[in-house]
Each structure stands twice: as C-alpha cells, then as structure tokens.
C-alpha positions in Angstrom: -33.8 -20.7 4.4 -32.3 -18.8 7.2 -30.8 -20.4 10.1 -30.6 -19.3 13.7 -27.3 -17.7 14.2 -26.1 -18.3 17.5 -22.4 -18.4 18.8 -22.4 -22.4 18.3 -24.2 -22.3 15.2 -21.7 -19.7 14.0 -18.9 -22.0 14.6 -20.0 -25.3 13.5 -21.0 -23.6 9.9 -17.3 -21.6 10.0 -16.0 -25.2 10.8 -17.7 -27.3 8.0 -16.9 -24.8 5.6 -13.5 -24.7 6.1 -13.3 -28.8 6.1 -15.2 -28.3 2.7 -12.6 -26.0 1.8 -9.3 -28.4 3.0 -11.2 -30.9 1.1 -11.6 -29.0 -1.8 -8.1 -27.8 -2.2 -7.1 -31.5 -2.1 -9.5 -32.5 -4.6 -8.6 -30.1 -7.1 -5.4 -30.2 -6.6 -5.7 -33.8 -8.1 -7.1 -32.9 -11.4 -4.9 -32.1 -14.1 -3.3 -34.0 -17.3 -0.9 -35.5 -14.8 -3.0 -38.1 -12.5 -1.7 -37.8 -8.6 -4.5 -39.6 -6.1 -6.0 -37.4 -3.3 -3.5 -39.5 -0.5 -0.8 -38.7 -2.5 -1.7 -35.1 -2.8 -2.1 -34.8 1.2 0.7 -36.7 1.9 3.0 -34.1 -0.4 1.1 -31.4 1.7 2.2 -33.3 5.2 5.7 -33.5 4.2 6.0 -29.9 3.8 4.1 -29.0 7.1 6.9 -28.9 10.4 4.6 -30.4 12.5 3.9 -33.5 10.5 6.5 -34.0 8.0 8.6 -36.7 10.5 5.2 -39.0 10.2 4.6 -39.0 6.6 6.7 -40.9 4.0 6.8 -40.0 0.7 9.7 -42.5 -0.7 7.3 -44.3 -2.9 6.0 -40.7 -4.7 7.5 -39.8 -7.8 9.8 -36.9 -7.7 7.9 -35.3 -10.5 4.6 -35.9 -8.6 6.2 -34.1 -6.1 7.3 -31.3 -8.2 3.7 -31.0 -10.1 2.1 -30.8 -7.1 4.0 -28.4 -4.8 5.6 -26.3 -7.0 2.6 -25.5 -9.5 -0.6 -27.2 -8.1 -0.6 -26.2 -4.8 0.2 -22.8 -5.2 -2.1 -21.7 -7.8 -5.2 -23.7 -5.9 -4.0 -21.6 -2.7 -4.0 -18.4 -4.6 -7.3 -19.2 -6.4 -8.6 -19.1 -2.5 -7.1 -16.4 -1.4 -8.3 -14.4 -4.9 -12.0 -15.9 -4.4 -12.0 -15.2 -0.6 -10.7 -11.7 -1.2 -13.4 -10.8 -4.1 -16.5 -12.4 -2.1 -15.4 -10.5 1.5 -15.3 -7.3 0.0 -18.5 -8.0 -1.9 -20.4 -9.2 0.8 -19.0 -5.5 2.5 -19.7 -3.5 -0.2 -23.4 -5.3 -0.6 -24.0 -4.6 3.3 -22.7 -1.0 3.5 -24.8 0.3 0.1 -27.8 -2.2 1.1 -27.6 -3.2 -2.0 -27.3 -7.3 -2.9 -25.9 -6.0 -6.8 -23.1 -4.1 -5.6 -19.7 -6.2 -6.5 -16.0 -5.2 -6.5 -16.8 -5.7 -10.4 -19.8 -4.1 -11.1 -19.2 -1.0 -9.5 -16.3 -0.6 -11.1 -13.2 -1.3 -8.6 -12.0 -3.9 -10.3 -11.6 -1.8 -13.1 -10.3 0.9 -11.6 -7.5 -1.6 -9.7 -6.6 -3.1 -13.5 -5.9 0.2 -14.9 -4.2 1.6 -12.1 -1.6 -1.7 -12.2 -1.9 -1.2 -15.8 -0.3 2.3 -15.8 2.6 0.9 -13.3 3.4 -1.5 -15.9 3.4 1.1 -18.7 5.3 3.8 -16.8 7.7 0.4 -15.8 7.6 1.7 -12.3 9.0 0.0 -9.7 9.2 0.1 -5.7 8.2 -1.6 -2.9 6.8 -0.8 0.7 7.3 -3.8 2.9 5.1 -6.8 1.5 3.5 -4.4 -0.9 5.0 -4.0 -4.9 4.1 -1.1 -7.0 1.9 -2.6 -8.9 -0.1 -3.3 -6.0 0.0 0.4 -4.4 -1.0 1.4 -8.2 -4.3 -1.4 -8.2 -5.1 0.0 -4.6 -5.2 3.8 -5.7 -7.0 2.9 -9.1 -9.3 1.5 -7.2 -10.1 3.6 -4.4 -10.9 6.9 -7.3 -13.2 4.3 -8.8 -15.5 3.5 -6.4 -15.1 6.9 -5.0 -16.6 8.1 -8.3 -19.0 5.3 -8.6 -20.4 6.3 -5.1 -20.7 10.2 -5.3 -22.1 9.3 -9.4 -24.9 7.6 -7.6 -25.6 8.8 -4.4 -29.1 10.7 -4.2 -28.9 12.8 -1.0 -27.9 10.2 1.4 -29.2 7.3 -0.7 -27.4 5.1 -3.3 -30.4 3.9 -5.5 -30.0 0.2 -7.3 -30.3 2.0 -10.8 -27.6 5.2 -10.5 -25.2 2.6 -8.8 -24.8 0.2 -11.3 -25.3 2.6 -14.3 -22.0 4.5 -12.8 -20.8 1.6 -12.1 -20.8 0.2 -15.8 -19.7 4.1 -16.9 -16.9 4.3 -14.5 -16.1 0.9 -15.4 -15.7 1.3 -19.3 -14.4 4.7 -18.9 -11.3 3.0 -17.6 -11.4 0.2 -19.5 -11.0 2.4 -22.5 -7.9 4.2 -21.0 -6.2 0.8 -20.7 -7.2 0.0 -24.4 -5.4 3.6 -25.4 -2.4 2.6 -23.1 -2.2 -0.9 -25.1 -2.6 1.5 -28.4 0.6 3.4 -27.0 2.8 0.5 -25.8 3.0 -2.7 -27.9 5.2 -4.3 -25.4 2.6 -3.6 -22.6 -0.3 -4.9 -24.3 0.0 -8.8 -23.5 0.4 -7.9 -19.6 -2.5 -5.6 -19.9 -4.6 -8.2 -21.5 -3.9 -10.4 -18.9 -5.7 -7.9 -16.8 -8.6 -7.6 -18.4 -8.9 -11.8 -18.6 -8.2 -12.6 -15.7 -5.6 -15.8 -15.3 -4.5 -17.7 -11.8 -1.6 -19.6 -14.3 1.7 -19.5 -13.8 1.7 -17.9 -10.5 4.1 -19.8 -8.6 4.5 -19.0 -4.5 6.1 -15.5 -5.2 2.7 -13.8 -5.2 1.3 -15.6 -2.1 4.4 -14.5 -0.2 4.2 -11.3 -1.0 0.0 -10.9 -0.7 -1.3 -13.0 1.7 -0.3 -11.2 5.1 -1.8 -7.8 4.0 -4.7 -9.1 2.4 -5.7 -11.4 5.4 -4.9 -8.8 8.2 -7.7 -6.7 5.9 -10.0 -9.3 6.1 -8.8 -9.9 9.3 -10.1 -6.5 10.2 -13.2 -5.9 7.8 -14.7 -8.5 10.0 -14.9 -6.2 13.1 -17.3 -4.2 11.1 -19.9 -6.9 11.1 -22.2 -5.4 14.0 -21.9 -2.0 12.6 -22.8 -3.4 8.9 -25.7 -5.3 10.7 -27.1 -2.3 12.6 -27.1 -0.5 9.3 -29.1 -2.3 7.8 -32.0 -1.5 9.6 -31.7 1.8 8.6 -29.1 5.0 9.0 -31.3 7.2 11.5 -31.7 4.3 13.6 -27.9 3.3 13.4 -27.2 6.8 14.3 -29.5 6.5 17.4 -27.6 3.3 18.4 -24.5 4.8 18.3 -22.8 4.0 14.9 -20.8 6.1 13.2 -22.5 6.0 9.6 -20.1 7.9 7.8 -17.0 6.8 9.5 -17.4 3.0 8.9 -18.6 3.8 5.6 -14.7 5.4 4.7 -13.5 2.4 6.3 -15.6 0.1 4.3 -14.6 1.2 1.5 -11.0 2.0 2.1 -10.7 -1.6 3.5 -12.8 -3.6 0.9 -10.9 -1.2 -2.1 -7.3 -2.7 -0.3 -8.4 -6.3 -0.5 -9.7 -6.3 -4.3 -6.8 -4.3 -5.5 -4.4 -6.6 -3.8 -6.3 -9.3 -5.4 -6.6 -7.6 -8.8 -3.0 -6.8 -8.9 -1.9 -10.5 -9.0 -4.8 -12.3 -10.2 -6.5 -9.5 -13.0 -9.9 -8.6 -13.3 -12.1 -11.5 -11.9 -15.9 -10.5 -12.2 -18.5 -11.5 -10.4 -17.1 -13.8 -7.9 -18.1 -10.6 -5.1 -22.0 -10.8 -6.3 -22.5 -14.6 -6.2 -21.0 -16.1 -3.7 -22.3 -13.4 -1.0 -25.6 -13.5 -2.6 -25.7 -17.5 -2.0 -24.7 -17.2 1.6 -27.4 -14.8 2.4 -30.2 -16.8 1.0 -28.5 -19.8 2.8 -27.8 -18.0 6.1 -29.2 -14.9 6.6 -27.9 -11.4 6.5 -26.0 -11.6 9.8 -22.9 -9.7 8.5 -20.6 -11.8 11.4 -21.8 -15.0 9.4 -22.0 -13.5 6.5 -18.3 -12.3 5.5 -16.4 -15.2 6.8 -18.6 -17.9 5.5 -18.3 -15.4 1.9 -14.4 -16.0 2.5 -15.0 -19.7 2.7 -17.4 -20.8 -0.1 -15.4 -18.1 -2.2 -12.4 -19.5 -2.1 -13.9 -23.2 -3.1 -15.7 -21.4 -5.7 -12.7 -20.0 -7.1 -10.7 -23.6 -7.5 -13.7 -25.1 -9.0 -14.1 -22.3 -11.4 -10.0 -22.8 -12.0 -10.1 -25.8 -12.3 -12.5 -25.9 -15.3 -10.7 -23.1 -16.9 -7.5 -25.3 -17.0 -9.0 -28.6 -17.5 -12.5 -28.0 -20.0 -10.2 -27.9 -23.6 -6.7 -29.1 -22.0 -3.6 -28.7 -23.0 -5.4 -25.2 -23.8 -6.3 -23.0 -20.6 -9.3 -20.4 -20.5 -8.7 -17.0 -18.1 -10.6 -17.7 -15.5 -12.3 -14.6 -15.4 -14.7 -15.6 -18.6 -15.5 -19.2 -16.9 -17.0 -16.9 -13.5 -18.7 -14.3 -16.2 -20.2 -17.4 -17.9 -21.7 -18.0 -14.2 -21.7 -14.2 -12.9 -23.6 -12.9 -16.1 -27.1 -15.0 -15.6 -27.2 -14.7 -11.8 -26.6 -10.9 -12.7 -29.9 -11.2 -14.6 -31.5 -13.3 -11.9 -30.8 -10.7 -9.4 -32.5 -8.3 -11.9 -35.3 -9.9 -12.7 -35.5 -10.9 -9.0 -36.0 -7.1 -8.3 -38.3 -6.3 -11.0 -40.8 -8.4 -10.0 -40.3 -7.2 -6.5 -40.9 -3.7 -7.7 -43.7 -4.6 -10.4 -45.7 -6.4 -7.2 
C-alpha cells in the first residue's frame, strides 16, 4: 500500500508516529516487576521537564517509584530509541544508496566491524576523548567504516553491487571479524565478559551516562543523513539518469556511507551488536509508505525506536528476574523476515 506523499501527508504520518512513539515510551516504561501506572509514569516525566514541573505534583508517588522510573526505566527506554532509531536510519540509507532492500548495518558487516573495533579499545585499555565522543566510540566508528569499505569493494561488479556478492561479503567480512574478537577473548580473560556483551547485544544497566555522551552526535548525523533524501530518491531511478540530473553519484555515496558507518558505530559502541533492527523496520516502512527516501528515513527513526522498547521490553520481562540480550529477541524476529526477503526475491527472479 503506498500512500501519496505530499508535504501535509508527510507531516501528519511524522506526527502520529511520534505520538505512537511518546506513547510507547510511557507504556513500556510501566512494565517491569515493579508495577508504576502510565499517569504515574508521565507525571515522574513532567516533574523533571522545566516547563511543566510547577504543574505536576508528585507528593503521593513513592520515592522508590520515583527512583525506578527515572533513574533506570527511563533511561534505558530512551536509549533503546535512540539505538533502534540509529540502526533503522542508517539501514533505510544503506538500503537506498546500494538499491538493495537486504542491505543492513548487520548484514553487511558494520556492525561487526564497529564491535571489534570497540572490542580492541577495550583490550588495548585505551582511553581518550574528543569532545562528546569516548574512545571506544572513535574505535566502533573506524571498525566500522574498513568493514563496509571491504564489504562494498568485495561486492561491487563494475559499478554494480549485486544482491548475492553483497551479502556473501557481507557474512565473510562479518565472521572474519567476529573471529578476531574470539582470538582477542582467547588472549585477555579479563576482556572476554565486555566482549561478549558485544556480540549479545544488552540495553541494561545503561544509566543516563551514555545518552549524555551519544545523543548530540548521533542526532546531528541523522540530523544530516536526512538532507540526502532527494539525492537517495533520484538514485534510484538509476545512476546515468541521476548523473544527468545533476547528482553527484560518487560523492553522496562517501557520505552515505561515512554518515550511516558514524551513526551505527556510535550505536554499537554503547548498545553492542543489535542485528537486524536496520533490515526490518525500513523494509516495513517502504511497503507501508513508499520509497520516498524524505518519508522513508524519518518515519524508519520513529517505528525503530518503538520497535526497539518493545523488543526490550520482552528481553527483560519474558523469564524475569532473568534478562535476555536484546540482540537474540530482534534475531528471533530479523532471522525469518531475512528469509522472507529471500524467498521474496527468488520468486521474483524464478517469474
């Protein structure tokens, strides 16, 4: 079902999503082995919020209702969206610049790439900051860029990345890595439960300390992937005719990649690797809205980021006191839309 995408119609979908979305973090911030009601929830939030905080009293709250819900619910619901906006936005990118609905910051191999990169910054115990930015991070960011950088030149045919080299490189890059952060665990005992944790995938125990640190560069890069929408839409017609309209193939291509590489390695660096949250959630969208990249990546941002909390959510809640990494809760739903998508194409091929 596609629907006509207008300037109006843009913002009215934006706008519902992100109600869904307040809604949502509400909601989920509710459920838990501690019962808080919804009001409650929102009227913790309001409290907090300048603006608001003289109308809302809170007297009747319990002070550890307060404390569950601002210092460890809130936080880690807010960082599941910022993780799940970060992974679908750079998928729906790398999807529209390869033309390609399978490419995923997983499954071409940046999150791996971003995992082993923090991975050696925790081995090596290095430790600096630029502005905003830790080590770890600037470490994720430059695993990941030689990762898809490989995956890309692997695959490309001439000036074609077919479906089959992509994720084949992908998958090799990817394990390639993956085996060079089993050797590092091999080589440092003390490193090996961090390193897991990258390979799982976990939003627990998060605190606000990474959303301070991660949410300005990571939304100025989404911030700015989004003026590439036009160019990402002309491309898709084809890259002789983009050329003939003006449009910088290669150019936007570098910053494509260099922009969607920066958003999943921030999000890999605090979050782990979190696989195929970039190849369902952009997927969904398009068959909901179109391919209209300037709908298409913010409304990816959106239903990622309540995809993410509900997927959370379950991983905390399904066997509680016990949590699951959240990263095998959105394979258990990547891998079989993984083989939809496949067997979507095979019969496309086959007809």
């Amino acid at each position: 079902m596609k629907i006509r995408t207008d300037k109006t119609i843009y913002k009215f979908i934006i706008m519902v999503l992100f109600l869904i979305l307040i809604f949502s973090i509400g909601l989920f911030s509710t459920i838990g082995t501690a019962k808080i009601n919804i009001l409650d929830t929102f009227k913790i939030v309001g409290s907090k919020i300048p603006l608001i905080k003289r109308y809302v009293s809170i007297d009747h709250i319990p002070n550890s209702a307060k404390t569950i819900i601002w210092n460890i619910r809130i936080p880690r619901v807010l960082l599941g969206v910022l993780v799940g906006a970060s992974l679908s936005m750079a998928g729906a990118a790398f999807q529209g610049m390869l033309k390609n609905p399978m490419a995923d910051p997983y499954v071409i191999g940046v999150s791996s790439g971003a995992a082993l990169g923090a991975s050696l910054a925790i081995v090596l115990n290095i430790s600096f900051k630029i502005p905003g930015i830790s080590s770890i991070s600037i470490f994720a960011f430059i695993g990941g860029l030689i990762a898809v950088i490989l995956v890309y030149n692997i695959a490309r045919i001439r000036n074609q990345v077919p479906v089959t080299t992509l994720l084949l490189a992908g998958i090799a890059v990817g394990q390639f890595f993956t085996a060079i952060m089993s050797f590092l665990m091999m080589l440092d005992d003390r490193a090996m439960t961090k390193i897991i944790y990258w390979t799982l995938g976990s939003l627990s125990g998060k605190g606000w300390d990474p959303i301070i640190k991660t949410s300005i560069p990571l939304i100025l890069s989404m911030i700015v992937i989004n003026f590439f929408a036009k160019d990402l839409n002309i491309m898709l017609t084809g890259e002789e005719s983009a050329k003939s309209l003006g449009v910088d193939i290669e150019k936007t291509k570098r910053y494509i990649l260099l922009l969607g590489t920066l958003i999943t390695s921030l999000a890999v660096s605090i979050s782990g690797i979190i696989g195929f949250v970039g190849l369902i959630i952009p997927h969904i969208v398009r068959l909901l809205l179109g391919p209209d990249h300037r709908i298409l990546l913010p409304a990816s941002a959106l239903l990622g980021g309540v995809f993410m909390i509900f997927t959370d959510t379950i991983a905390r809640t399904i066997i509680s006191p016990v949590e699951i990494p959240v990263g095998i809760i959105t394979a258990l739903f990547g891998g079989p839309f993984f083989i939809y998508l496949l067997r979507s194409r095979k019969k496309n091929i086959q007809r």
